[in-house]
C-alpha positions in Angstrom: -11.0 28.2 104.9 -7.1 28.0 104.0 -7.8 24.5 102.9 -10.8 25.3 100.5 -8.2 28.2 98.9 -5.7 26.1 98.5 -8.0 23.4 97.0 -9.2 26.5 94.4 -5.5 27.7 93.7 -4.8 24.3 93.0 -8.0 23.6 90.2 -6.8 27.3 89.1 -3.4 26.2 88.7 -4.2 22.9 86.7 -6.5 24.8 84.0 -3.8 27.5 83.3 -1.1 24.7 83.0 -3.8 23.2 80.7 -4.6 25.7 78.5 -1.0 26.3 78.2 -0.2 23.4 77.3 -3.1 23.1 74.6 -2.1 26.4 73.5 1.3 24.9 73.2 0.2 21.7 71.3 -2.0 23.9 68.8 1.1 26.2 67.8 3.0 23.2 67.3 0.0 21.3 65.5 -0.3 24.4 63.0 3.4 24.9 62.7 3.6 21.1 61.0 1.0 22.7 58.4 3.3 23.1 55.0 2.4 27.1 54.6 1.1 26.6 51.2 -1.5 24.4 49.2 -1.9 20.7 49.4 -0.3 19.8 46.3 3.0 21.4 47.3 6.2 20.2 49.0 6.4 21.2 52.5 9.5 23.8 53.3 13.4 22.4 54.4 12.7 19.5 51.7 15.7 18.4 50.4 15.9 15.5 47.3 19.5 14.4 46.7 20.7 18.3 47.6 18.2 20.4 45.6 15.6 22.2 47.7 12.3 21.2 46.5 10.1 23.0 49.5 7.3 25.2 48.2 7.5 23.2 44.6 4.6 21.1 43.0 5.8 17.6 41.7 5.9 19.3 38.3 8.5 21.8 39.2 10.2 19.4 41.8 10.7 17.2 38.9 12.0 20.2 36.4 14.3 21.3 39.2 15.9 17.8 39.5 15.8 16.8 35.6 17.7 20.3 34.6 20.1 19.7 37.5 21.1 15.9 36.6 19.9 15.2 33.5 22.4 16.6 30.8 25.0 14.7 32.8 23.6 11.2 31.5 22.4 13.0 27.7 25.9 13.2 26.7 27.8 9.7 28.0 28.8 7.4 25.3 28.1 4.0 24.2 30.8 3.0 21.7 30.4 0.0 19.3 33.5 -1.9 18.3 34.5 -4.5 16.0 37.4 -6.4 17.4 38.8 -3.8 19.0 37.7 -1.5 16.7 35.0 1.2 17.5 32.6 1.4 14.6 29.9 4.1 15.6 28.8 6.0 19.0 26.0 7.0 20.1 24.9 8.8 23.1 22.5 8.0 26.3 20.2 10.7 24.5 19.5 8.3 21.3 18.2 5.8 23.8 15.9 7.9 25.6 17.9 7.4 28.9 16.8 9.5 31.9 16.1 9.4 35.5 12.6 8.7 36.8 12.8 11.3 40.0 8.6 11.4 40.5 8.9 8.2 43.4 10.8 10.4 45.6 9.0 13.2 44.6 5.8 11.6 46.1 7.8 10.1 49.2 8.2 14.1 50.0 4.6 15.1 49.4 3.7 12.4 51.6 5.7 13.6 54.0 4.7 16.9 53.8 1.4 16.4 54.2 0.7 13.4 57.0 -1.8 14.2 59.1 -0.3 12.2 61.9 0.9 13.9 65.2 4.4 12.4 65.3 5.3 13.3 61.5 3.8 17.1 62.4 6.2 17.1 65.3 9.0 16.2 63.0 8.2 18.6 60.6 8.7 21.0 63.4 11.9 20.0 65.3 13.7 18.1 62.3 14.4 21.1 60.7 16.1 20.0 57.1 14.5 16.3 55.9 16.5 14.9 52.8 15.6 12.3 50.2 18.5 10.6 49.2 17.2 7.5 47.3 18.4 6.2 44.2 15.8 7.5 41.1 14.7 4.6 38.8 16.6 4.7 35.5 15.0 4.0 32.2 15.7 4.0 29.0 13.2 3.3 25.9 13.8 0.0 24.5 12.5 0.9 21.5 15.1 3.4 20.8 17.6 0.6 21.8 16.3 -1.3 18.9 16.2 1.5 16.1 19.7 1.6 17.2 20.6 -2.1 16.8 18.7 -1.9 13.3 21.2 0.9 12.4 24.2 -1.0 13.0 22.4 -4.1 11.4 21.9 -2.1 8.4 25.5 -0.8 8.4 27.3 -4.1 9.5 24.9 -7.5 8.1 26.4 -9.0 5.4 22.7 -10.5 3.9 22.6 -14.1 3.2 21.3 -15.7 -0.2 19.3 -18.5 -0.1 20.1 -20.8 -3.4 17.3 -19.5 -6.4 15.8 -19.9 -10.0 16.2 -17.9 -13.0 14.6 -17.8 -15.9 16.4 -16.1 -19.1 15.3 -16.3 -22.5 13.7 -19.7 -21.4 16.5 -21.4 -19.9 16.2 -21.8 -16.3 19.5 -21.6 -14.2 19.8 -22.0 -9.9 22.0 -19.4 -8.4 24.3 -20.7 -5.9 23.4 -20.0 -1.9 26.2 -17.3 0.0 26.1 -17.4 3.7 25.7 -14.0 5.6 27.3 -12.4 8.5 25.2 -10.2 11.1 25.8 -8.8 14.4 24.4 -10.9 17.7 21.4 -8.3 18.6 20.7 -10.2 21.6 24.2 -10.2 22.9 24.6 -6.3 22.0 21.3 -5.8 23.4 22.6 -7.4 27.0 25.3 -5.5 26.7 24.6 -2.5 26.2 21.6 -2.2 28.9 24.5 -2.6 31.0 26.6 0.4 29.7 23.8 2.2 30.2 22.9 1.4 34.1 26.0 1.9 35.0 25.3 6.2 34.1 28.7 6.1 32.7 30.5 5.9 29.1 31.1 2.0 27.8 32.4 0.2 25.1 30.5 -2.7 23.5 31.9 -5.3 21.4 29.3 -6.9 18.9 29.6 -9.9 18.2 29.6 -11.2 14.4 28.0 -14.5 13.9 27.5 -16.4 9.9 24.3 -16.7 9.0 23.6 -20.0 7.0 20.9 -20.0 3.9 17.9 -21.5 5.1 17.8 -23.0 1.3 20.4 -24.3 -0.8 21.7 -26.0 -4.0 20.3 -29.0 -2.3 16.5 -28.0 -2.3 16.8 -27.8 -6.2 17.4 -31.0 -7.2 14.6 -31.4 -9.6 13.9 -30.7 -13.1 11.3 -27.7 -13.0 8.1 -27.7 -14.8 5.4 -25.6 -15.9 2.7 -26.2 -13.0 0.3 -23.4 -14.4 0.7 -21.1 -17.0 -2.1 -18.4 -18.6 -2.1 -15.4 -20.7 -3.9 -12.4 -21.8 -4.2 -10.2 -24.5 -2.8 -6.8 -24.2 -2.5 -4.3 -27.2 -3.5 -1.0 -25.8 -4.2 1.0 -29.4 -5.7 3.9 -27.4 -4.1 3.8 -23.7 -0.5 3.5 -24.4 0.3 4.0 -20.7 -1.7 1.6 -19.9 0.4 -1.0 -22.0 3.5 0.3 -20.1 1.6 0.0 -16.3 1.3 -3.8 -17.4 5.2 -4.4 -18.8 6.1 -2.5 -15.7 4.0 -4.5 -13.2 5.2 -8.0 -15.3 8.7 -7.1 -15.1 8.1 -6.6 -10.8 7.5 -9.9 -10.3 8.9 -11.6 -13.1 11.8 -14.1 -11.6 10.1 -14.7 -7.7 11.4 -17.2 -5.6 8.6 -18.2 -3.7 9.7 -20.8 -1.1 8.0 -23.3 1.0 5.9 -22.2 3.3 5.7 -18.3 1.8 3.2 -16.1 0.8 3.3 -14.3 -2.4 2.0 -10.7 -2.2 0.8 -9.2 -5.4 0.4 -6.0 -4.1 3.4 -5.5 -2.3 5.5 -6.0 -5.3 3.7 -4.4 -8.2 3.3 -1.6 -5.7 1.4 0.4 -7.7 0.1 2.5 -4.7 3.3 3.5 -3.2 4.4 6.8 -4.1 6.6 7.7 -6.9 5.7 4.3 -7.4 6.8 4.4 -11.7 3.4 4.1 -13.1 1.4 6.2 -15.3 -2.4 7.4 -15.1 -4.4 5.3 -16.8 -8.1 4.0 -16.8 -8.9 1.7 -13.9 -12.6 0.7 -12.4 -13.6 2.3 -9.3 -17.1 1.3 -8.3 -17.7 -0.3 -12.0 -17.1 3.1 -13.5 -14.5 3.7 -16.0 -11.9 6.6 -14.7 -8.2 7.1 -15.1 -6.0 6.4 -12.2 -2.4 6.2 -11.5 -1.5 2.3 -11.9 -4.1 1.4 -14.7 -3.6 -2.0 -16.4 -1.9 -3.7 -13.4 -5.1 -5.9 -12.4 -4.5 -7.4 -15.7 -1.0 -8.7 -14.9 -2.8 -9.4 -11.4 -5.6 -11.2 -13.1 -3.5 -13.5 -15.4 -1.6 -14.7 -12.2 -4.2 -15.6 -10.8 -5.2 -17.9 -13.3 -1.7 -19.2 -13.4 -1.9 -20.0 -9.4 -5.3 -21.7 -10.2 -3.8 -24.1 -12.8 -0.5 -24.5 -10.3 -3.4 -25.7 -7.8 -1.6 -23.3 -5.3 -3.3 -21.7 -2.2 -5.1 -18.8 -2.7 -5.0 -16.9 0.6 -6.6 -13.5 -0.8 -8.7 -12.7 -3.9 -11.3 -10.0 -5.0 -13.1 -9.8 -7.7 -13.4 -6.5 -9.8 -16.5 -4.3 -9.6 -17.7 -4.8 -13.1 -16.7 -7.2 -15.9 -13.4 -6.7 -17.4 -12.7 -7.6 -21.3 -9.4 -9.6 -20.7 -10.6 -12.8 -19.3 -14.1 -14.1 -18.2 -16.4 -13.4 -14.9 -15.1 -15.1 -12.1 -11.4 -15.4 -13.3 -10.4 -12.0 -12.4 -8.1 -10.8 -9.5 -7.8 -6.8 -8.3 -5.5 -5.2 -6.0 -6.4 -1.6 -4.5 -4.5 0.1 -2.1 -3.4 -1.9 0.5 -6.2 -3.5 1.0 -7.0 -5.3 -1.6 -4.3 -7.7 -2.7 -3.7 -11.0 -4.2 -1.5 -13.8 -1.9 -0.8 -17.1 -2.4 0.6 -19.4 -0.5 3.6 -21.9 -1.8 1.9 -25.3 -0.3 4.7 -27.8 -2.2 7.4 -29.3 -0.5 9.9 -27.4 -2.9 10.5 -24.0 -4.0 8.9 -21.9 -7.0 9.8 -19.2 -9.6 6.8 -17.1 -10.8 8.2 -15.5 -14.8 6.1 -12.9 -16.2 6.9 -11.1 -19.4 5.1 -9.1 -22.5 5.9 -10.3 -25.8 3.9 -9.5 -29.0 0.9 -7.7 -27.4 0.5 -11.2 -24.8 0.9 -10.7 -20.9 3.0 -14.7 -20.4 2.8 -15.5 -16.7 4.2 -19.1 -15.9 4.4 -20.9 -12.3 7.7 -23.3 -12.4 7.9 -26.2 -9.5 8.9 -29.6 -8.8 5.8 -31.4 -10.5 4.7 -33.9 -8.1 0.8 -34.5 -9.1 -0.4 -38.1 -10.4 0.1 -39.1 -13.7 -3.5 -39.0 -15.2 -4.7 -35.8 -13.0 -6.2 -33.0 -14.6 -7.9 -30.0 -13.6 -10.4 -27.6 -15.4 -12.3 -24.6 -14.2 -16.3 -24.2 -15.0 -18.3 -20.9 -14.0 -21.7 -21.4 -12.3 -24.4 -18.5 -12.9 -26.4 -17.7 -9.4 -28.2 -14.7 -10.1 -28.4 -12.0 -13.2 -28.5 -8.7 -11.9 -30.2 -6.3 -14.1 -28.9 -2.5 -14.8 -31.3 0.5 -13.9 -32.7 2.3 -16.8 -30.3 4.4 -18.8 -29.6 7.9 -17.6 -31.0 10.5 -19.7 -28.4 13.2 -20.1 -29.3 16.8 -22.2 -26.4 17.5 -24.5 -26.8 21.3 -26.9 -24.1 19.5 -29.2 -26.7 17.2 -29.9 -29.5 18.5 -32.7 -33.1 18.2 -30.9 -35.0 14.6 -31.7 -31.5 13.0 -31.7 -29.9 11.1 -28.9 -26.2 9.3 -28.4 -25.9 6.3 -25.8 -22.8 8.0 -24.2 -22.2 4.2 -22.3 -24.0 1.3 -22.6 -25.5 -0.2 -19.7 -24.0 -3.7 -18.2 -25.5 -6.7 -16.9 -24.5 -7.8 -13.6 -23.6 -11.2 -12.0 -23.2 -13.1 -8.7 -21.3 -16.4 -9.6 -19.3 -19.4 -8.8 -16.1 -20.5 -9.8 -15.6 -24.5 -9.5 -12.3 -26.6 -10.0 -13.4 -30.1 -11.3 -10.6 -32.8 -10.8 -10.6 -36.3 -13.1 -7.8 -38.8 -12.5 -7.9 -40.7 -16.5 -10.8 -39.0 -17.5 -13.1 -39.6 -14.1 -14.3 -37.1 -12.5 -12.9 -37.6 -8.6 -13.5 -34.5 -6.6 -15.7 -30.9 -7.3 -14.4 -27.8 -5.2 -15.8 -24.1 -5.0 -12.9 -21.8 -5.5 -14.6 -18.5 -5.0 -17.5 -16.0 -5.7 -18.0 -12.7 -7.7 -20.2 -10.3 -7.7 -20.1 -7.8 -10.4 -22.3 -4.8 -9.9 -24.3 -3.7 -12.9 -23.6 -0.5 -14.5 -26.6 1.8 -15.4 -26.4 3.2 -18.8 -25.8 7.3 -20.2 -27.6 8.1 -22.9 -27.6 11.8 -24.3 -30.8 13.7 -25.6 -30.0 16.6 -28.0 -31.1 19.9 -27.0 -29.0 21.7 -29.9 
């Protein structure tokens, strides 16, 4: 009998222990629960001495930016020019910071492991501390609006060697080296100021720049390659008159240089703003309207022409919407915006000068080079017809200044046209070699004509 009791006590004895125990092991498997929601730093959490427990990464990351960031907005990186500081600008202006959200999730992954032995260490550890380094960044962009400012301050441009044209003599301007600062170097350099999270000196480096063209490249006697005009007396539209000396005068005397692209657009620059030109009528969608810039397709137009008789590479062209009166279909040239532009491309061996002037009511453009074509070449343009679009009937219109059984044709209607421009080349008067330059389509213009209702 004593042995069965003791046998009992004993089984008795083992499943208090046990439950003990598992009562033991759940108060400890509940105490390594953070006390708050999942998203949030478990309590005693400690990031390089700031208490981050009961914080979501957002405010962990506000705690430790207001803590150590205005320490690294206000060091210095000087500039210096042998010896000599030049400008300063602080870590701010480079967007230099720390990056604190790694350690940030190294303690919400601590604080929330499921596994036993980190709960138990959450329990008896008491304090747990992050104390490794936070990535540093900086925006490399910044750090190059920077180097651009002290380019802009410091660079000394270079000149390549150029044309001129004045009163029809044509002079070359002499080539001056440039000095600039080693952006590369400074760059290097001052990545390390910065990394090292305290104030630094950088000494830029000033290097010559040597003209990628001189005196050298102009030893030739420059000719007319192409040349074309247009009419321009503007009776009615004087602004218009003034749109096209301005736009002449823009690119009158460019240096285009082997290899470069002539942009139309970009230097007439008729739709920048404040831009110097007058409203004025212009085509938009083949209608007649007024428009700041008007008249500039015409200096466009005639150096176009010009480039066609230089036999130099048109990159872009477009053709208006509708006819224009100053030269025939398919010879036009338009720039819009900035998309539509006229570029050409310098494909001789040697430089050019585009001159472009108004004189006597006549828009003069003229493309000097080094004339290298065969004796015995020559070029002339013909105009292929592909298809005659016709107008829609005209638009009747009721007009009371008008007396009834009257009418007025308030604008004639226009023909439209898809056609073809072709160069022809002869060498002595044989023709060698046919090539399509481009295509047009001008849209036909429907007709108003006014019915009096007076």
């Amino acid at each position: 009998m004593s042995h069965v009791l003791r046998k009992h006590r004993k089984i008795i004895i083992a499943v208090i222990t046990t439950a003990v125990l598992l009562g033991i092991f759940m108060i400890l498997w509940q105490a390594g629960d953070p006390p708050n929601e999942a998203d949030r730093i478990y309590t005693n959490v400690y990031i390089h001495e700031v208490a981050v427990g009961g914080m979501n990464m957002a405010e962990a990351n506000s705690a430790l930016m207001e803590r150590f960031q205005p320490g690294i907005d206000k060091r210095i990186v000087r500039y210096s020019v042998n010896g000599e500081v030049t400008r300063e600008f602080i870590f701010a202006d480079f967007g230099a910071r720390f990056d604190f959200l790694p350690l940030i999730d190294a303690a919400l992954t601590y604080s929330h492991s499921p596994s036993f032995s980190q709960r138990m260490t959450r329990v008896f550890r008491g304090t747990y501390e992050i104390i490794d380094s936070p990535i540093f960044i900086y925006s490399a962009d910044l750090l190059e609006d920077v180097l651009k400012k002290l380019s802009a301050e410091l660079d000394v441009p270079v000149k390549n060697a150029a044309f001129h044209e004045k009163d029809g003599e044509i002079s070359v301007t002499e080539e001056t080296s440039g000095k600039g600062i080693d952006v590369d170097a400074a760059a290097a350099e001052t990545q390390k100021v910065l990394q090292s999270l305290c104030d630094g000196t950088v000494e830029l480096q000033i290097v010559t720049i040597e003209p990628s063209y001189t005196t050298a490249n102009f030893n030739f006697t420059p000719k007319i390659l192409g040349a074309f005009e247009t009419p321009c007396a503007c009776p009615n539209d004087e602004a218009r008159c003034r749109n096209i000396a301005r736009a002449a005068e823009r690119i009158n005397n460019t240096v285009v240089y082997p290899g470069e692209v002539f942009s139309a657009g970009d230097l007439i620059a008729a739709h920048l703003p404040d831009s110097g030109y007058e409203p004025a009528v212009v085509l938009v969608q083949g209608q007649p309207t007024e428009d700041i810039g008007g008249g500039v397709c015409q200096v466009v137009t005639t150096l176009y022409n010009a480039v066609l008789r230089s036999e130099l590479e048109v990159i872009q062209r477009h053709n208006h919407s509708a006819r224009v009166s100053y030269v025939d279909i398919g010879y036009d040239a338009t720039v819009a915006g900035n998309y539509y532009d006229l570029k050409f491309k310098n494909n001789t061996a040697s430089p050019i000068l585009v001159t472009s002037r108004v004189k006597n009511d006549i828009l003069n453009v003229r493309i000097y080079g080094n004339e290298t074509r065969q004796d015995g070449r020559t070029v002339r343009f013909e105009v292929r017809q592909v298809e005659v679009l016709p107008p829609e009937p005209y638009r009747e219109v009721l007009d009371t200044s008008i007396p009834r059984g009257k009418f007025q044709i308030k604008m004639e209607s226009q023909i439209g046209y898809h056609v073809e421009l072709f160069k022809i080349i002869s060498h002595n008067g044989t023709e060698v070699e046919e090539i399509k330059i481009n295509t047009s389509i001008y849209k036909p213009l429907q007709g108003v004509i006014a019915i009096g209702a007076g």
